[in-house]
N, CA, C and O of each residue as an XYZ file, in Angstrom:
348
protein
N       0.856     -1.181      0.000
C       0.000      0.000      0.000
C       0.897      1.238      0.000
O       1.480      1.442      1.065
N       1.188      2.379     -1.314
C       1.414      3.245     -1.125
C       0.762      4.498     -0.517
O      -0.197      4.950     -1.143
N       1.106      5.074      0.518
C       0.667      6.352      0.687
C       1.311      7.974     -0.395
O       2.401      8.487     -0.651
N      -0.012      8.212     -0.692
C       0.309      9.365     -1.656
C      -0.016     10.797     -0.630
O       0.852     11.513     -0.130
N      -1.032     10.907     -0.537
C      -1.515     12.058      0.490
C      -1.233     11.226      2.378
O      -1.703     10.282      3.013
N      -0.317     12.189      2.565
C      -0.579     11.584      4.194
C      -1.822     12.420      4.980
O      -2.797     11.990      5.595
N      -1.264     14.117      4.631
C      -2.503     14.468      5.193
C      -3.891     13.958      5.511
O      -4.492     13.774      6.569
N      -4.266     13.754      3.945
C      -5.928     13.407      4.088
C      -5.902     11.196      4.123
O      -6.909     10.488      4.104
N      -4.715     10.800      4.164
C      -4.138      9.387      4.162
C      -4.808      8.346      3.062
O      -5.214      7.184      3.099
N      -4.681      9.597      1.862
C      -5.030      8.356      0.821
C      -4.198      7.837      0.343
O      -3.027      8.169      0.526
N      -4.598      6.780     -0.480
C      -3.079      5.961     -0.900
C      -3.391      5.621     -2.547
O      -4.508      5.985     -2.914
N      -2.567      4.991     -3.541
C      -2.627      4.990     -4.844
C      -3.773      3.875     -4.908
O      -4.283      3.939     -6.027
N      -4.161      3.228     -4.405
C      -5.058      2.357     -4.302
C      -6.640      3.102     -4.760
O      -7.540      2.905     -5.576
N      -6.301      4.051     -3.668
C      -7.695      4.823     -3.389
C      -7.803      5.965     -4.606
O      -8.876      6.476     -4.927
N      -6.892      6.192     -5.050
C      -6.785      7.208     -6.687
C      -7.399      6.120     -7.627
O      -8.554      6.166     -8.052
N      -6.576      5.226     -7.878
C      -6.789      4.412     -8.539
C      -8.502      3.445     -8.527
O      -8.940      2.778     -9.464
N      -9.060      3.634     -7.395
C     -10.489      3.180     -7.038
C     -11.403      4.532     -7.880
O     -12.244      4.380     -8.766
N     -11.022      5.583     -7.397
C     -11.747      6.867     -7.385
C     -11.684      7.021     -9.102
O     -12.631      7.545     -9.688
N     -10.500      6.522     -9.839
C     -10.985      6.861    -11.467
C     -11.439      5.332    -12.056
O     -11.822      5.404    -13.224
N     -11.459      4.454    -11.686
C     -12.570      3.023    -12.006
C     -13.749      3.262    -11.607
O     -14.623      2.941    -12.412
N     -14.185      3.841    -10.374
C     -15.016      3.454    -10.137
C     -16.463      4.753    -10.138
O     -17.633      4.411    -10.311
N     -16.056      6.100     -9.925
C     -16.168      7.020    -10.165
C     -15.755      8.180    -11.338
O     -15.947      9.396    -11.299
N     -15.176      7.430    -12.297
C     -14.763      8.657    -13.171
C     -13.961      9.123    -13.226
O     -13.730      9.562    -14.352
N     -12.987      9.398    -12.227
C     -12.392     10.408    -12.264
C     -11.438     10.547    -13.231
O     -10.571      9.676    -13.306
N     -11.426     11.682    -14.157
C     -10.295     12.333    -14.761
C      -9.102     13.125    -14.955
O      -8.166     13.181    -15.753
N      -9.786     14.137    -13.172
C      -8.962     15.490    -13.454
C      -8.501     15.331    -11.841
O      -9.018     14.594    -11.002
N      -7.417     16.209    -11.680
C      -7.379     16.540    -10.613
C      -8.264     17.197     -9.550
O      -7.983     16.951     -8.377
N      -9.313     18.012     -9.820
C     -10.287     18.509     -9.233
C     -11.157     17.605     -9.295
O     -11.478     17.437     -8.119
N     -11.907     16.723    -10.092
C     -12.667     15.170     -9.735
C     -11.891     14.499     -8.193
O     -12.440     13.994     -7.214
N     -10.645     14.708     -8.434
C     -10.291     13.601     -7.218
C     -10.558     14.253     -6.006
O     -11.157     13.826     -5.019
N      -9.848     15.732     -6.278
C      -9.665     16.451     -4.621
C     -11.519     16.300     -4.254
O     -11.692     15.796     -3.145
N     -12.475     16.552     -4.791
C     -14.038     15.877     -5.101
C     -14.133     14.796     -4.047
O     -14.414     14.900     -2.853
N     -13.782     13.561     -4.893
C     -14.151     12.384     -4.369
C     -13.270     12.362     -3.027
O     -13.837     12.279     -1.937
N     -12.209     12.420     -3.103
C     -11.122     11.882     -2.053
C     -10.588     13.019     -0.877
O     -10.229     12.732      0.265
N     -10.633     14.208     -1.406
C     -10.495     15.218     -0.516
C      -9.065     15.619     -0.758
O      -8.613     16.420      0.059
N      -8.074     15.120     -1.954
C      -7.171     14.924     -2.492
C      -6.335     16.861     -2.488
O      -6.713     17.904     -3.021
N      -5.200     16.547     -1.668
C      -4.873     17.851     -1.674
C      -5.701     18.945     -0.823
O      -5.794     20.067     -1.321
N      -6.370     18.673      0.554
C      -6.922     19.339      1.066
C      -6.263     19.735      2.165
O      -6.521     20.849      2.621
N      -5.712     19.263      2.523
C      -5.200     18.822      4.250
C      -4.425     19.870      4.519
O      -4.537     20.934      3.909
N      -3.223     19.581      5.836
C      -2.338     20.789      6.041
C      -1.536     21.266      4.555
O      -1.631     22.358      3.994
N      -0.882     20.301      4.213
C       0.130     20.884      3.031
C      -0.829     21.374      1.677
O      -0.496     21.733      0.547
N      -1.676     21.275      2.090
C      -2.477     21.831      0.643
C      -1.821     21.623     -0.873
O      -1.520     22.446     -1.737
N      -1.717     19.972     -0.822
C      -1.294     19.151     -1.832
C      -0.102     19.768     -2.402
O      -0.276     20.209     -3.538
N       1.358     19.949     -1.784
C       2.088     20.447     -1.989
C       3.512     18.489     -2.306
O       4.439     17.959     -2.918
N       2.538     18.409     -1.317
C       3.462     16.723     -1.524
C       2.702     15.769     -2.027
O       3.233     14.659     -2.030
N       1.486     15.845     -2.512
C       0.251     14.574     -2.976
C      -0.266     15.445     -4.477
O      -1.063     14.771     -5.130
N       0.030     16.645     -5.017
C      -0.486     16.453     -6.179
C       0.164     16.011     -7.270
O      -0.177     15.001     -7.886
N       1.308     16.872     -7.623
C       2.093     15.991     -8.395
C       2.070     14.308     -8.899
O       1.881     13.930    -10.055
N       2.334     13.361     -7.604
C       1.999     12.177     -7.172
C       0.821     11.891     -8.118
O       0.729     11.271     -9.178
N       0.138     12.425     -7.510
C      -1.588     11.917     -8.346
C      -1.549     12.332     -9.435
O      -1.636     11.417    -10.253
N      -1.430     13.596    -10.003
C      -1.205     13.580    -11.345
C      -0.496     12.247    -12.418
O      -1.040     11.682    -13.367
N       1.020     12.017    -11.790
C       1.104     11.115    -12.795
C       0.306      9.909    -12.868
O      -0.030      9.407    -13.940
N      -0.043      9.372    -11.564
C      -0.655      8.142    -11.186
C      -2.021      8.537    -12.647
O      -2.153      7.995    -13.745
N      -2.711      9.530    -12.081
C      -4.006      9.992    -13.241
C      -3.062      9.764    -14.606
O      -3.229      8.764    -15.304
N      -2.027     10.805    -14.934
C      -1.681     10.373    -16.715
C      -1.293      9.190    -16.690
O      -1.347      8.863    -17.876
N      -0.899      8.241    -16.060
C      -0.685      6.756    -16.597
C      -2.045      6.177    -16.602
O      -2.424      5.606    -17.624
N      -2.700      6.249    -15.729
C      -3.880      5.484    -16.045
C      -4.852      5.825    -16.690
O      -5.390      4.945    -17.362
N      -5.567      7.550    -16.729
C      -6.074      7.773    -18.525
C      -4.806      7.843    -19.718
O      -5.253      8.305    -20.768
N      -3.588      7.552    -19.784
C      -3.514      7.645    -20.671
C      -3.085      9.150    -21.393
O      -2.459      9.200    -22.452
N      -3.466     10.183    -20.745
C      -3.311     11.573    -21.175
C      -1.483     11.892    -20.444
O      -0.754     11.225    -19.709
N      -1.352     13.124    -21.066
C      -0.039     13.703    -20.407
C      -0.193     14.715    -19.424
O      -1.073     15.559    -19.258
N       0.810     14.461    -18.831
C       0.803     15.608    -17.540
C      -0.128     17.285    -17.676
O      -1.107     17.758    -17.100
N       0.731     17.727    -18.659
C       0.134     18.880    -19.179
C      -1.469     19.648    -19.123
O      -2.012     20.730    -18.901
N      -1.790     18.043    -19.548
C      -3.336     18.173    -19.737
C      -4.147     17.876    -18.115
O      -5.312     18.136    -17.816
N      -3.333     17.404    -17.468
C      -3.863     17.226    -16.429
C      -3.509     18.536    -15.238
O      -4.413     19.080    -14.604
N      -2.059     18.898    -15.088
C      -2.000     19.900    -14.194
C      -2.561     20.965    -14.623
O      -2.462     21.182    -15.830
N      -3.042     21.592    -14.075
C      -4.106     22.931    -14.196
C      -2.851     24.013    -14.530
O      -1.821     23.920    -13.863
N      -2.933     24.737    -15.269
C      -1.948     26.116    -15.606
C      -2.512     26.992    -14.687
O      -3.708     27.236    -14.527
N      -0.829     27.788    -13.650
C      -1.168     28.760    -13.193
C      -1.684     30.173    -13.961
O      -1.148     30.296    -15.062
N      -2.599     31.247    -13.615
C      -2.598     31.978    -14.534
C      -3.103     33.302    -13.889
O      -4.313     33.438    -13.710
N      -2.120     34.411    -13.486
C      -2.173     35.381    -12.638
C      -3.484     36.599    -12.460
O      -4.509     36.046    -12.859
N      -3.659     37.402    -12.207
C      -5.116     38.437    -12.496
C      -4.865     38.892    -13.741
O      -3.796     38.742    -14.333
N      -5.845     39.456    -14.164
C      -5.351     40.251    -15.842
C      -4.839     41.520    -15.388
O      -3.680     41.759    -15.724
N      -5.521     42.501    -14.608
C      -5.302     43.612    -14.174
C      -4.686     43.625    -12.248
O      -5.136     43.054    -11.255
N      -3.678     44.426    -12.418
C      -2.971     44.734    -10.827
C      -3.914     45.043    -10.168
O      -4.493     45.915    -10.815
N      -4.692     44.770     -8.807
C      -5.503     45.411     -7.876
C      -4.640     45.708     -6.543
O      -3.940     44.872     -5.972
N      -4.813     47.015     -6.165
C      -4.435     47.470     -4.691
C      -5.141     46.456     -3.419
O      -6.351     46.306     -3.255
N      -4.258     45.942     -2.750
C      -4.865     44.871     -1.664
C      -6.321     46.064     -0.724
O      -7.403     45.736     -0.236
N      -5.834     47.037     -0.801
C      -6.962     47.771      0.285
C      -8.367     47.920     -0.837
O      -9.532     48.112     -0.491
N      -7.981     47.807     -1.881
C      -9.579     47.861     -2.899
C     -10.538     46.742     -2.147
O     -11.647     46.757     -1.614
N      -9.413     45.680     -2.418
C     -10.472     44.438     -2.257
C     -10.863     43.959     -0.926
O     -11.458     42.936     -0.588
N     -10.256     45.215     -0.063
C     -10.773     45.468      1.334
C     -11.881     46.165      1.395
O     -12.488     46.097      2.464
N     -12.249     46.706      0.703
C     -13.258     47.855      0.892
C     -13.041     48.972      1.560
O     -13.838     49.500      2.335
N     -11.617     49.479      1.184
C     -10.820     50.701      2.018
C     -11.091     51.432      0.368
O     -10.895     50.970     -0.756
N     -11.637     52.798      0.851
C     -11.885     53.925     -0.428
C     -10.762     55.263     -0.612
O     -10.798     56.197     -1.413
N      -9.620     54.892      0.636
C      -8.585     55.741      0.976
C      -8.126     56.395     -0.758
O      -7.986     55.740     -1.791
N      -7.980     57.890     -0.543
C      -7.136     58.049     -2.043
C      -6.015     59.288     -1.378
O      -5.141     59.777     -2.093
């Protein structure tokens, strides 16, 4: 039995259950079913992991599976989105 997530203590077993038996495709399907990447480390040591486990077993490449970071379009002042009207 590998452990992949210790936090939430799933193991490749339980990835591997969660896309037979449920579907799963994506990384957000799993964190879904399994709670995958929730815990203290906020899948800092269990996503990666699951990702490849997911591209070997659909079949797809990494790429398609890790989500692209992708920053705001426009700069916002942190006190805007406070509701501070200071000028």
């Amino acid at each position: 039995m590998k452990i992949v997530c210790r936090c939430e203590d799933i193991t490749e077993d339980d990835i591997l259950r969660a896309i037979d038996e449920y579907g799963c495709t994506t990384l957000a399907e799993l964190k879904q079913v399994l709670r995958l990447g929730m815990g203290h480390c906020q899948g800092r040591t269990c996503l990666l992991i699951a990702a490849k486990i997911l591209a070997r077993k659909t079949g797809k490449g990494l790429e398609e599976i890790i989500p692209s970071l992708r920053p705001p379009d426009v700069a916002v002042e942190v006190g805007m989105m406070g509701g501070c009207d200071e000028k």
